[in-house]
N, C-alpha and C positions, 0 to 999 in steps of 0.2 A: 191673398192666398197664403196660406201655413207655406215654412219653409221646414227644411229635412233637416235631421239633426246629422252629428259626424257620427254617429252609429248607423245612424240609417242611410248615411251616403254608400257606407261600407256595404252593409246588410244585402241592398238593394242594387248594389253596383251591376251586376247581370242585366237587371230592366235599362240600368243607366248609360249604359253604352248600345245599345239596338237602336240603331237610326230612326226608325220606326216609332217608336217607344219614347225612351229620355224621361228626362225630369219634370215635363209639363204632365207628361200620363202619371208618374207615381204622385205628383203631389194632388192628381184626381182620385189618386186608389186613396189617399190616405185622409180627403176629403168626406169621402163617398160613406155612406150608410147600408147595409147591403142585412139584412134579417132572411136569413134560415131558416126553416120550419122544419123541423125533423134532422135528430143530430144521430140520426140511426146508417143504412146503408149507401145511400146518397149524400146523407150530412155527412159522414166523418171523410170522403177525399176533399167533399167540397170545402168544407170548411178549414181544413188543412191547407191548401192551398191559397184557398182567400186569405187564411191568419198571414201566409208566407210569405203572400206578394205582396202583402201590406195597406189591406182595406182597413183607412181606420176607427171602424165601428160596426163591432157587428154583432147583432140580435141572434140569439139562439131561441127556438121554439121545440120544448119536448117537454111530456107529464110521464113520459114512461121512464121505467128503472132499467140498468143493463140485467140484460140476462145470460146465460154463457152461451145460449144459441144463437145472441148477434153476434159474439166474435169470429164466427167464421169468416163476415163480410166487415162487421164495424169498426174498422181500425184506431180508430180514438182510444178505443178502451181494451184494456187488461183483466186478465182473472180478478185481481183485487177490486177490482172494480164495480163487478157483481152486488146486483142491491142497493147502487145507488143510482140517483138522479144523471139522464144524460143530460143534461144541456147545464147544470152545477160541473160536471164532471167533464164534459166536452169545453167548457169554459176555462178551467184549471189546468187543464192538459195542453191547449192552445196558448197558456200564456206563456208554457213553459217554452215554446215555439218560437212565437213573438209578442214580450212585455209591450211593447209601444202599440197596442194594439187596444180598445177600449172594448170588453164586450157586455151586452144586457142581457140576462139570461130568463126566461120565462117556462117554469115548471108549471106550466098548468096548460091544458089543452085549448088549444084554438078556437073560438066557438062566435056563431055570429053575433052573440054578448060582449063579446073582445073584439075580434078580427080587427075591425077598424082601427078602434083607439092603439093597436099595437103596431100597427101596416105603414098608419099614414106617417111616422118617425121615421122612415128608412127612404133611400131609393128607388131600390131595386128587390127585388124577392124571387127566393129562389125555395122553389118546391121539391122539398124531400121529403113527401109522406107519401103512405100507400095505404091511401083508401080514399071514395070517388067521392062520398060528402065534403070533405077536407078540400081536396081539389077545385070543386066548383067553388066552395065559398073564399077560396083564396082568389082565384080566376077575378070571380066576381066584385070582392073588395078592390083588387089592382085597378080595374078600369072603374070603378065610382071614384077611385082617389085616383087614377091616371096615375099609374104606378107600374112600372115593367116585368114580368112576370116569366121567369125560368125554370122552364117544368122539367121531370124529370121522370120517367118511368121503367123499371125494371120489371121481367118475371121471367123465371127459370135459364134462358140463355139470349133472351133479347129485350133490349132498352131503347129507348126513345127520348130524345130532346127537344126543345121548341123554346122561342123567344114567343113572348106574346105579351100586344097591348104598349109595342113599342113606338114611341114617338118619333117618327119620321118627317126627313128636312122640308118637306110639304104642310107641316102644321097635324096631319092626321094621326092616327094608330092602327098600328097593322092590328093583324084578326086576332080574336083572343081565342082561347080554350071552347067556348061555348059555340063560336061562329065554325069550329070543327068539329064538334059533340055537342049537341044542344042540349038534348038528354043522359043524366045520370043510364049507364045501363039498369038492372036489375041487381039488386048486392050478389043475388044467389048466381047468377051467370058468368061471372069472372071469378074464378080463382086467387088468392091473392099468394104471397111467395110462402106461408107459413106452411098454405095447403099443397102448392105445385114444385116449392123446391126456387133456389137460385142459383147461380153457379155464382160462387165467393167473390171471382175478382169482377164479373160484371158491374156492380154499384160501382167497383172502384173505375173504372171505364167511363160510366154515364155519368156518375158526380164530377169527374176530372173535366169534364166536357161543360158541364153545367157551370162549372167556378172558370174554366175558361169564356162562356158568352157572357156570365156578371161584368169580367173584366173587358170585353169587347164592348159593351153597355156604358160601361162608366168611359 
């Protein structure tokens, strides 16, 4: 096992004195692979926090550019920041955060031409997109590669989390996404937040939640 360097005994001294906690858990965080998907309203606490506590490696997934209408909720990014690439730009901003931290960044969309070859490199994965194709095919790669799966759902004033696809001390995996929704709904029947509205600080609520069960994971 990696040993901590005298920055990062400093850095991490918080984790390092919780009974609970200690140096055997940080040198899992700092072991650990953990990829993102979506460095938008879910992605910017999650990943903030995961840079913080010192997961060390972690995959970014996003094709979209900031726009000025995600800074109401996507905290990663600034005005200047408009027009460029999230997951180049949510890379650059996190390392300012934390340098000991290794991250891959992936500007191109998720698609079942990828999914795999990108999935099976990490841990754990943690779900921040918002839209239902996206979701099942992420669902669906975690349990072919038996890969732990942290979903994450917002719209207008309420969010939802789940672990799923976790390996349990019985050798099994609790239920995944699909064993609760088997079917995609209809695109036209859900709303998504562009059309219905978010309230700002919720992502930052359900993301903080979602980088808190990563690290309950590892």
């Amino acid at each position: 096992m990696s040993k901590l360097t005298k920055e990062e005994l400093i850095r991490y001294s918080r984790h390092l004195v919780l009974q609970e906690f200690g140096l055997e858990a940080q040198l899992k965080l700092k072991e650990a692979k953990v990829l993102v998907v979506g460095a938008g309203g879910l992605g910017s606490p999650a990943l903030l926090y995961l840079t913080a506590a010192g997961v060390g490696t972690i995959g970014i997934v996003d094709h979209d550019d900031v726009s000025l209408s995600n800074l109401q909720r996507q905290i990663l990014f600034t005005t200047d920041d408009v027009g460029k690439n999230k997951s180049s730009t949510a890379a650059n901003r996190l390392t300012q955060l934390n340098p000991e931290i290794t991250f891959h960044t992936y500007a191109n969309k998720i698609t079942s031409a990828n999914a795999e070859s990108i999935v099976r490199n990490y841990d754990v994965v943690l779900d921040g997109t918002d839209n239902f194709p996206t979701r099942y095919l992420l669902n669906d790669v975690c349990v072919l590669l038996n890969k732990t799966l942290i979903y994450g759902s917002i719209l207008t004033f309420e969010g939802q989390v789940s672990v799923f696809n976790y390996l349990k001390k019985d050798g099994t995996y609790s239920s995944n996404y699909r064993d609760l929704f088997p079917e995609p709904p209809d695109a036209e029947s859900v709303p998504n937040c562009e059309q219905a509205g978010v309230l700002g600080v919720l992502p930052g609520i359900i993301g903080s939640m979602q980088a808190s069960e990563v690290i309950k994971v590892i």
